[in-house]
ROVEXLO-505624 format. One record per residue: residue in three letters; y, z, x of N, C-alpha, C in turn. Coordinates in Angstrom, 2 decimals. Layout:
ROVEXLO-505624
TIDO,type,n.Y,n.Z,n.X,ca.Y,ca.Z,ca.X,c.Y,c.Z,c.X
TIDO,ala,Y,Z,X,Y,Z,X,Y,Z,X
...
END
This chain:
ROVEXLO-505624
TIDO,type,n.Y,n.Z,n.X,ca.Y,ca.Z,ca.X,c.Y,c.Z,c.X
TIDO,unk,-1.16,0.00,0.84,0.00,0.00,0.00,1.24,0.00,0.90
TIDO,unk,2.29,-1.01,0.28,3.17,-1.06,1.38,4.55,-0.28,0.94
TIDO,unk,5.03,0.40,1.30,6.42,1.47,0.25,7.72,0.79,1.49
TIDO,unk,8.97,0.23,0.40,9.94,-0.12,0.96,11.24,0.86,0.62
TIDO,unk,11.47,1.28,1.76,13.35,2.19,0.91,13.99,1.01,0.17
TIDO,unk,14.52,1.76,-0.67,15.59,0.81,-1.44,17.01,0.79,-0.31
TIDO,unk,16.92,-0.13,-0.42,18.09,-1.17,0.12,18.21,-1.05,1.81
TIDO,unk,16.89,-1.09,2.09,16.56,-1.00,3.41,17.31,-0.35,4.38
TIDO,unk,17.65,-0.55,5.63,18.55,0.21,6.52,19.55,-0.03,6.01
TIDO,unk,20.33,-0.57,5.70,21.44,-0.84,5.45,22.55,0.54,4.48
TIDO,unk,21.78,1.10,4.45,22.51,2.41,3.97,22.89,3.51,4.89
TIDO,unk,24.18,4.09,4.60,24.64,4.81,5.47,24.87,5.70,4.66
TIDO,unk,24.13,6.69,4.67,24.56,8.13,4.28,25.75,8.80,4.29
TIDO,unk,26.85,8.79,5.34,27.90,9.20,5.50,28.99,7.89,5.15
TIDO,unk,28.77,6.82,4.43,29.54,6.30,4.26,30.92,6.82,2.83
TIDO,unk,30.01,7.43,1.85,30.87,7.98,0.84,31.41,9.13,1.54
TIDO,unk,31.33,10.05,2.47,32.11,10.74,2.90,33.07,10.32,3.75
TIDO,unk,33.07,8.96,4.91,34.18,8.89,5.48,35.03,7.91,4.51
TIDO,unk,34.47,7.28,3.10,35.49,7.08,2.00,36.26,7.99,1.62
TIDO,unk,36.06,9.28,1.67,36.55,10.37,0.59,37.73,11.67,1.85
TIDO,unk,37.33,11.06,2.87,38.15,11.52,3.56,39.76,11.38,3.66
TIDO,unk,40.77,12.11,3.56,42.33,11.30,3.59,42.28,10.82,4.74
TIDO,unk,43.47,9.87,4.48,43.74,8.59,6.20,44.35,9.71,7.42
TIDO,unk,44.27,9.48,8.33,45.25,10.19,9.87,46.03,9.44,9.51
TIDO,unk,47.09,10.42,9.16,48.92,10.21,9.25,48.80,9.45,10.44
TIDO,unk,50.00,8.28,10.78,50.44,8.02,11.59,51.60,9.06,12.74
TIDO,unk,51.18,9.21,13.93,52.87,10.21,14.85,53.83,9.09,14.27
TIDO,unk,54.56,9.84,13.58,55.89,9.77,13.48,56.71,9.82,14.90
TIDO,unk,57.51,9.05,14.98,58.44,9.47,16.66,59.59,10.53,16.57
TIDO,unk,59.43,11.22,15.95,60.64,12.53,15.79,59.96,13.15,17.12
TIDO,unk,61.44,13.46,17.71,61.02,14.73,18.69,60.64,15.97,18.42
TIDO,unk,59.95,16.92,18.95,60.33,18.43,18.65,61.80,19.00,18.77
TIDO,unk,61.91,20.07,18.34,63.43,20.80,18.34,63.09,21.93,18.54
TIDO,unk,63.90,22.98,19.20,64.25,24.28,19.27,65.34,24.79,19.35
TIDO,unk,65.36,25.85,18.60,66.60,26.51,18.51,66.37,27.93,18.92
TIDO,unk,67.46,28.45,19.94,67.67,29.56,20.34,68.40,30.28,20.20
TIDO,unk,68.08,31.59,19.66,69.22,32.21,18.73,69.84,32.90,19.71
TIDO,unk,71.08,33.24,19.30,72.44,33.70,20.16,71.80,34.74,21.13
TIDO,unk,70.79,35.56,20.14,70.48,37.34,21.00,69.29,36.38,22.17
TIDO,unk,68.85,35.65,21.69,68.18,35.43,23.26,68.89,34.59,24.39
TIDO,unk,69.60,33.91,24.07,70.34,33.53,24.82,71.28,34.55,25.98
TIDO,unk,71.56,35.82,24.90,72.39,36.78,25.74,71.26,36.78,27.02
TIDO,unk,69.69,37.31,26.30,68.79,38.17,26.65,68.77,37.23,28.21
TIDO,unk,68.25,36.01,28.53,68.44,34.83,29.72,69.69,35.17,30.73
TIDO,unk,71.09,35.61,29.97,71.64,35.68,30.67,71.74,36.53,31.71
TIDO,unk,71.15,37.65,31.01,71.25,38.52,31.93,71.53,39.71,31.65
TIDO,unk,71.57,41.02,32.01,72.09,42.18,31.68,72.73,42.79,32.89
TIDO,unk,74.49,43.02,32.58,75.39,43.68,33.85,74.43,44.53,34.53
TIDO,unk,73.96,45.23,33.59,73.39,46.69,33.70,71.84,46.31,34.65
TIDO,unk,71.75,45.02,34.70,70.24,44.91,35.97,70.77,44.26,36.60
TIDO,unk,71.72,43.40,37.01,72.77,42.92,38.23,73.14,43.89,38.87
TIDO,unk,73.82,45.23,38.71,74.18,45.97,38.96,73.33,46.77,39.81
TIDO,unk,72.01,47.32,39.03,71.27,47.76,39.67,70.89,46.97,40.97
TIDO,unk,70.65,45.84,40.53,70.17,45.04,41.71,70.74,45.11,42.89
TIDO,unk,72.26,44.66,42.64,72.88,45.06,43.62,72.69,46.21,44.64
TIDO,unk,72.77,47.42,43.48,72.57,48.91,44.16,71.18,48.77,45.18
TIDO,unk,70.34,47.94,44.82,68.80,47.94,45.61,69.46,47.60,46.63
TIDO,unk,69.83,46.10,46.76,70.22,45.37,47.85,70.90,46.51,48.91
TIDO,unk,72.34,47.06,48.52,72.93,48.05,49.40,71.54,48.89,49.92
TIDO,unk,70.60,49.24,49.37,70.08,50.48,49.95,68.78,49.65,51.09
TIDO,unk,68.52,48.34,50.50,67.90,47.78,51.65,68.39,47.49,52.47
TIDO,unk,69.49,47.25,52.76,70.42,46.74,53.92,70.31,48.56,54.68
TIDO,unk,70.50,49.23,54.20,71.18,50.14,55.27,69.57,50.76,55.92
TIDO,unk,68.49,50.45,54.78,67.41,50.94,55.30,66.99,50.01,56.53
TIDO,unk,67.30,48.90,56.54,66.80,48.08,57.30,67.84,47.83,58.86
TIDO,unk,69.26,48.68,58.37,69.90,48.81,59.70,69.84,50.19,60.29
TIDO,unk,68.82,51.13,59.60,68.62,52.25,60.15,69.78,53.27,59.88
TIDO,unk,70.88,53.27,58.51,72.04,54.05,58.23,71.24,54.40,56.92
TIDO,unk,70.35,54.04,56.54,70.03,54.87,55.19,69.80,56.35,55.58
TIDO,unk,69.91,57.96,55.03,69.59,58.75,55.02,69.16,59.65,54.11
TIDO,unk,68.02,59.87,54.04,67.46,60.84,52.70,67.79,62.32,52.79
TIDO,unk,68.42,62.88,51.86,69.04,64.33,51.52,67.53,65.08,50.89
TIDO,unk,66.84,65.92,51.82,65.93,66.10,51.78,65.21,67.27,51.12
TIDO,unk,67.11,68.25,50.85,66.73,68.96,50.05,67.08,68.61,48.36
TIDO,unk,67.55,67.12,48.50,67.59,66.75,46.86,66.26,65.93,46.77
TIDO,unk,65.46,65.66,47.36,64.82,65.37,47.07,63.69,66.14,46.52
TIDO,unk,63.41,67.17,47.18,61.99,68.15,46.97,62.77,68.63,45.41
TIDO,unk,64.27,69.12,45.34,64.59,69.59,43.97,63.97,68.70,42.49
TIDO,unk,64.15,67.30,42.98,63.82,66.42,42.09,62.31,66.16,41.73
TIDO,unk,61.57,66.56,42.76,60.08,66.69,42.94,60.02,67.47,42.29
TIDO,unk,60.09,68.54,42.53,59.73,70.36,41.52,60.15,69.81,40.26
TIDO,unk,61.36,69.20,39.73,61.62,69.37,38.53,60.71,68.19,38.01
TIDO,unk,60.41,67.35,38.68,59.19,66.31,37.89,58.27,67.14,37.88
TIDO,unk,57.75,67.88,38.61,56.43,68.36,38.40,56.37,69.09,37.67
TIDO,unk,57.10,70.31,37.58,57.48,71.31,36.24,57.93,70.77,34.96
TIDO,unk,58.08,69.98,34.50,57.98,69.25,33.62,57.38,68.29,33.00
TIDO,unk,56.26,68.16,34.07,55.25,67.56,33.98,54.02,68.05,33.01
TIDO,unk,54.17,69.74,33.53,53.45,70.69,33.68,53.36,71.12,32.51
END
């Protein structure tokens, strides 16, 4: 007995699904855009208040590095104790 599929190979199973699929939009040529709002813009620029500091670094590397830096040694241990006691 000889058994034939109906409509021989010629059938594609996935053909009613890539019918039923919507088309790929074409890219449009619009660019992207961004907009940056004022507060970040400040934020890029900068803050006096870390220029400043910066600065202050710079002075203290310079003098460390010409050998005029000097550490006050009893403000320092004061500042130690009080971190640690408050730590505590």
């Amino acid at each position: 007995m000889n058994i034939n599929p109906i409509n021989g190979a010629k059938v594609n199973p996935y053909q009613k699904q890539l019918q039923n699929q919507p088309s790929v939009k074409q890219k449009s040529n619009q660019a992207d855009q961004v907009e940056i709002s004022a507060k970040a813009k400040e934020m890029q620029q900068g803050n006096s208040l870390v220029k400043a500091r910066q600065e202050h670094v710079n002075e203290i590397k310079q003098q460390v590095q010409n050998g005029e830096y000097e550490v006050d040694a009893k403000k320092t241990a004061e500042k130690l104790k009080a971190f640690f006691d408050h730590r505590a």
